[in-house]
C-alpha positions in Angstrom: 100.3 54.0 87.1 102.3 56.7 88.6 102.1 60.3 87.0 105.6 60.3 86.3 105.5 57.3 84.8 106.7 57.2 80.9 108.9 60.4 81.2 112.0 60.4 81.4 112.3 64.2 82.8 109.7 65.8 84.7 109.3 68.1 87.4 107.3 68.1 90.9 105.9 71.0 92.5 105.3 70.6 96.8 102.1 72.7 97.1 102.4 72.6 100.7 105.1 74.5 100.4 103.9 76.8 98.1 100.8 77.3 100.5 103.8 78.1 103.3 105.0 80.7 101.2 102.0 82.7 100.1 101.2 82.5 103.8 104.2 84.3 105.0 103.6 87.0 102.3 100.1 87.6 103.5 101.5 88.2 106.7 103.4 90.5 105.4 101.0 92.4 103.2 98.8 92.6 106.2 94.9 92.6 105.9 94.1 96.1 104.1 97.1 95.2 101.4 96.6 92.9 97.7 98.5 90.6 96.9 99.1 89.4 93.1 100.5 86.4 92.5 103.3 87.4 89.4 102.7 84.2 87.0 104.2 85.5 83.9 106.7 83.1 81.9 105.1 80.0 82.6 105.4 80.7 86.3 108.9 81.4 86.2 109.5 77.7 85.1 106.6 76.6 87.2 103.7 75.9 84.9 101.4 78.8 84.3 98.3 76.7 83.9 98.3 74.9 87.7 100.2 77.3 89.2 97.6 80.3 88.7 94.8 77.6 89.7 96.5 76.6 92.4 97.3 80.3 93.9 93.8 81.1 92.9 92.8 78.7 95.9 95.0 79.9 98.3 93.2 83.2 98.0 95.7 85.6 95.8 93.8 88.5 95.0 95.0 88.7 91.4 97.5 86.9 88.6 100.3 89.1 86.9 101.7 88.4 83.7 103.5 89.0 80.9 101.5 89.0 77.7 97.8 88.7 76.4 98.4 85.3 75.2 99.3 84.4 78.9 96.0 86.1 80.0 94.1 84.5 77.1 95.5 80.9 78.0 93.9 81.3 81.5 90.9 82.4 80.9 90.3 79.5 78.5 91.1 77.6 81.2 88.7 78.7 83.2 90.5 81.0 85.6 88.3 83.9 86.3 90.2 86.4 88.8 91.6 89.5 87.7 94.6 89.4 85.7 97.3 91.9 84.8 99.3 92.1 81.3 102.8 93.4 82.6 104.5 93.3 79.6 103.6 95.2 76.3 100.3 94.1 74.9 100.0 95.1 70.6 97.4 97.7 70.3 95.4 94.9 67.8 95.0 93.1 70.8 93.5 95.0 72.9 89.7 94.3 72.0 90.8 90.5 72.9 91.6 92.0 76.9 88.6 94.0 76.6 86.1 91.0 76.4 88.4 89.2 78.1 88.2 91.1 81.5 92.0 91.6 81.3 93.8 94.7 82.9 96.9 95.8 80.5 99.4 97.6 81.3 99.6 101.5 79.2 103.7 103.2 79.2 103.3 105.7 76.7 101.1 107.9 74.8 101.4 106.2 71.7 100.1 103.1 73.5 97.2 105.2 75.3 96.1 107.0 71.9 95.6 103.5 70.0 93.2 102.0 72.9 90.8 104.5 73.0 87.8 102.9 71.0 89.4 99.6 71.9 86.4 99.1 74.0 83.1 100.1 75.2 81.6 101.7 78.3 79.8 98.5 78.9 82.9 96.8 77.7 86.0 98.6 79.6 89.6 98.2 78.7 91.0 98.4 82.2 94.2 100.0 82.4 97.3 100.2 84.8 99.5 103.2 84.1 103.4 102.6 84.3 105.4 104.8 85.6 109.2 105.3 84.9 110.8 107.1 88.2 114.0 105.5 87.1 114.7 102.3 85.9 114.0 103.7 82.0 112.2 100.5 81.1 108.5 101.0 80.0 106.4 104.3 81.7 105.7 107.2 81.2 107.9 110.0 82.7 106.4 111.9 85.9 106.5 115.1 84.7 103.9 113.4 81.6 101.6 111.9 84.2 99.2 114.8 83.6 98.9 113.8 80.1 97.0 110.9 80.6 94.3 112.2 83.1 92.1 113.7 80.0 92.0 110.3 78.0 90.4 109.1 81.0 88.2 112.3 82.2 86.6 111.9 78.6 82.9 109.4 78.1 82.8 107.3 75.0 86.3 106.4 75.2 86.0 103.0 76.6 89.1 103.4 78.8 88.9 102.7 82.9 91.8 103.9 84.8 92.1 100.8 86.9 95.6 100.9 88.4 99.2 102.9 88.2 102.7 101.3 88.8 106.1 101.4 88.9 108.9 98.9 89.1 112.2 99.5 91.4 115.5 99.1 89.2 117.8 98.0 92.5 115.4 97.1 95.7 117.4 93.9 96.3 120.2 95.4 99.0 119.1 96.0 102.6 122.5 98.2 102.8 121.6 100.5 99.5 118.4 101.9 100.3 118.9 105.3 98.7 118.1 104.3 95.2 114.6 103.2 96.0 114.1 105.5 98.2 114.3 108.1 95.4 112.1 106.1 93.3 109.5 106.0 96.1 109.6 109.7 96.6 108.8 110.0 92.3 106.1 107.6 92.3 104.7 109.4 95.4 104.6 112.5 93.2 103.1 110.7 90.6 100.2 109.8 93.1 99.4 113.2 94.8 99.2 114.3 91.1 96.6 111.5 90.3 94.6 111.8 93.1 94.3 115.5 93.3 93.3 114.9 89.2 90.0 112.7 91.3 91.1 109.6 90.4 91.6 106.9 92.7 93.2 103.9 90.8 95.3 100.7 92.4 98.4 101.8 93.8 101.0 99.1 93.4 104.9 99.1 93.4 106.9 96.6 95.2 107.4 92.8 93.7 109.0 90.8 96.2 112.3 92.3 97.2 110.8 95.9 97.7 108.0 93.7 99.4 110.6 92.5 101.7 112.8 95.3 102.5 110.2 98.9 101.9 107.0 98.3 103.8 105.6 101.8 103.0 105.6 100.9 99.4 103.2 98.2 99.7 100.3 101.2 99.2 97.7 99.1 97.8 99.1 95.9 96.0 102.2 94.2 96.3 103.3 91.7 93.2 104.9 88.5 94.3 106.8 86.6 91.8 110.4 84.6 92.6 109.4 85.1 96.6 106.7 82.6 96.0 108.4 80.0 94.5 110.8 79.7 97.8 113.4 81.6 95.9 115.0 84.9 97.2 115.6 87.9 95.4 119.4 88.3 96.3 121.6 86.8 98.8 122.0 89.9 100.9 118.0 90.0 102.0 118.0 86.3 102.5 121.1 87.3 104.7 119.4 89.6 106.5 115.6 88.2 106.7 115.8 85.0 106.0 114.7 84.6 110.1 111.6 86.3 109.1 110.8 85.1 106.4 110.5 81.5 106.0 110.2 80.7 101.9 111.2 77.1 101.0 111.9 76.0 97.0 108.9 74.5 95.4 110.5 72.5 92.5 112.2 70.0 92.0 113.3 68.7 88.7 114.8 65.2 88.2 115.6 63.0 85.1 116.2 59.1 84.9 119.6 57.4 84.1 119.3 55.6 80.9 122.3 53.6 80.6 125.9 52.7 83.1 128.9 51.8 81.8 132.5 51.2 83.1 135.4 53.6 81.6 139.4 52.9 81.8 141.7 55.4 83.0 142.5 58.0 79.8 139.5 58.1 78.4 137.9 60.6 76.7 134.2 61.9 77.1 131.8 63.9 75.0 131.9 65.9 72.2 135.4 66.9 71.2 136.6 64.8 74.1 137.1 67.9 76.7 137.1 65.7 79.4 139.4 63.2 80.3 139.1 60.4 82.6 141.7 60.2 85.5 140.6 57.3 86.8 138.7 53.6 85.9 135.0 55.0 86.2 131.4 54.0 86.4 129.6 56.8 84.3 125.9 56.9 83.5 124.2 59.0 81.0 120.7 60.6 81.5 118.3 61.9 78.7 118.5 65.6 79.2 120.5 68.4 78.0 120.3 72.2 76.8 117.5 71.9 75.2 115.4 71.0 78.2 116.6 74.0 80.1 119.9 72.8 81.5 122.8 75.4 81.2 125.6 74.6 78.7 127.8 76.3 80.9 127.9 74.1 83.2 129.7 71.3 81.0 132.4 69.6 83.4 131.3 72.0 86.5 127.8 71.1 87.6 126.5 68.0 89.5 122.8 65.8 89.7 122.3 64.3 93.0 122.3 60.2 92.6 121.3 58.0 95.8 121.8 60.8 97.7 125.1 61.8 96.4 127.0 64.3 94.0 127.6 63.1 90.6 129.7 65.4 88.8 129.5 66.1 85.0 131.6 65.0 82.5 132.2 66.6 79.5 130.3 68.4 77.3 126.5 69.0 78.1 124.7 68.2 75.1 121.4 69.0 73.4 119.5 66.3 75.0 122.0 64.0 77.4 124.4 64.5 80.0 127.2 62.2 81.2 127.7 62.0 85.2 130.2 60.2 87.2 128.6 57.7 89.4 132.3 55.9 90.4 131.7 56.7 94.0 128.0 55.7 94.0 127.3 52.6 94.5 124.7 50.4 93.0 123.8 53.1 90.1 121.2 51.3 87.4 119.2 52.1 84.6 116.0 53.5 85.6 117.3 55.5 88.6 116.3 59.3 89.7 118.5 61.6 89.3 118.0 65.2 90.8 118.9 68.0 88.9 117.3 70.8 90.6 116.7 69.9 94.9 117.2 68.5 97.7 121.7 68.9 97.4 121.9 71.0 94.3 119.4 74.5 94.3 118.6 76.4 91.5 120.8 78.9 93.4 123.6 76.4 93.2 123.5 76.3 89.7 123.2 80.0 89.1 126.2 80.6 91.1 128.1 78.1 88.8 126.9 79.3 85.8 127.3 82.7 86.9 123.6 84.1 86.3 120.5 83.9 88.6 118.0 81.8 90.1 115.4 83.5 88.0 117.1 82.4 84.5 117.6 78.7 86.0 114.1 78.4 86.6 112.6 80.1 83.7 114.4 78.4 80.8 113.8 75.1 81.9 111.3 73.4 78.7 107.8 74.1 79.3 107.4 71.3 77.6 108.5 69.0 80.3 105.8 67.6 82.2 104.7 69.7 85.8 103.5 67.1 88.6 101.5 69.4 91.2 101.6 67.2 94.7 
């Protein structure tokens, strides 16, 4: 029996590919740099569960992601290498990281004041210390860094000051390097400040565009998340380095066709008949819509790949099928693949039709739907 087998969506993931791309980021993180392998919302759409083990083998130095019940998930599935909470983790919570070996991130004094007595000195709560030098999401303002030091400087408290970040707001343009370059030179204050304090945490700041385009922001750790999947940041560095850097798409989601039918001229498809047929046609309908991750928007614009070719859309897509236009296709029957994200239609494809980003395509497809690792 075939793993795919039963299901009528599913996606594959090409690990050889994704070994290829973790190897070109080494290369660039060179031998004295971390990498972490960012894993948060199921893997951007990959499957957080085989993905982390997967990396994990490949030798990432640690997993990033968004929330404790990420973190939690892994480690009951056995993944043991160090993991950091990104995202806001509730102070209640915090015991659970503790015991769990799980780094969290800290943005704020409020934050910082309820974990003390979270843990034990046996027992750390290891912390990584955000720091807003402009993008005015979490972390602590520079001129506050100094607040922290004696929350760590005190015994008893159960706190380790394991690591200090920052995010860049607009890293993504080789040709608008100003902006980051201003964030760089705050986060650098941040750090003299730290270390003449005596304390020598993790220094981490670029994810993969600032990985790409700032090399002297690498500093300790770099944080790898839609660069691993094959997908780039923006268009203008794949412009620029995509000779360089040679990252090829990992997924691939397809769907079956369920049922073929023939159409006259004139008729009307879908809910509230938006689309009408100018031609006799051969359409087919597969079994997935908006609810498995596929954008509404793209009702009438998008395309699945059938035998090798386009099929367009037709009409509205609905919660859980999609018409296509096989006319031009010959052969189409029941049971057939068709290729919604891949080989002829990228997730970039469909961002650009939907107007969003490769991120959001990827993300919102169901976790429900089946991941086949091969």
């Amino acid at each position: 029996m075939k793993k795919k087998d039963g299901l009528r969506t599913w996606i594959e993931i090409d690990t050889k590919k994704l070994k290829d791309n973790y190897t070109e980021f080494r290369k660039i993180a060179g031998k004295d740099c971390m990498l972490m392998a960012i894993t948060k919302s199921n893997a951007y759409g990959h499957g957080l569960l085989d993905f982390s083990k997967t990396i994990k083998k490949f030798g990432a130095d640690w997993l990033g992601v968004d929330s404790i019940v990420e973190a939690l998930a892994l480690r009951k599935a056995g993944v043991r290498m160090p993991i950091l909470v990104l995202g806001y983790t509730l102070p209640e919570l915090y015991r659970d990281a503790a015991r769990g070996n799980i780094s969290v991130t800290i943005s704020n004094l409020v934050a910082l004041n309820a974990a003390v007595g979270a843990a034990t000195r046996t027992n750390p709560l290891r912390v990584h210390i955000k720091i807003d030098t402009g993008m005015h999401r979490q972390g602590f303002l520079p001129d506050d860094i100094a607040k922290i030091f004696p929350y760590f400087k005190k015994k008893n408290t159960g706190l380790r000051f394991e690591g200090v970040y920052t995010h860049f707001a607009a890293a993504k343009n080789p040709a608008f390097p100003k902006d980051t370059e201003a964030q760089i030179a705050l986060f650098e204050r941040v750090l003299d400040a730290v270390h003449h304090a005596g304390f020598r945490p993790i220094r981490h700041a670029s994810a993969t565009s600032g990985t790409i385009l700032f090399h002297k922001a690498h500093y300790d750790m770099i944080r790898i998340g839609i660069g691993m999947y094959g997908l780039w940041p923006s268009k203008e560095a794949e412009a620029v380095f995509n000779r360089q850097l040679r990252i090829k798409p990992i997924l691939t989601w397809k769907t079956i066709i369920s049922e073929v039918k023939e159409l006259t001229a004139g008729s009307r498809v879908g809910y509230d008949f938006t689309e009408e047929l100018g031609r006799h046609s051969v359409v087919a309908i597969c079994p997935v819509g908006y609810w498995h991750g596929y954008p509404r928007s793209l009702s009438s614009v998008g395309y699945f790949i059938v035998r090798g070719k386009k099929a367009k859309i037709l009409g509205r897509v609905s919660m859980d099928m999609i018409i296509i236009d096989v006319t031009d296709i010959n052969g189409v029957e029941v049971g057939d693949e068709a290729t919604i994200i891949g080989e002829g239609v990228s997730a970039d494809t469909l961002a650009y039709m939907s107007d969003t980003s490769n991120y959001e395509i990827v993300t919102r497809i169901n976790p429900l739907i089946k991941r086949i690792y091969k």
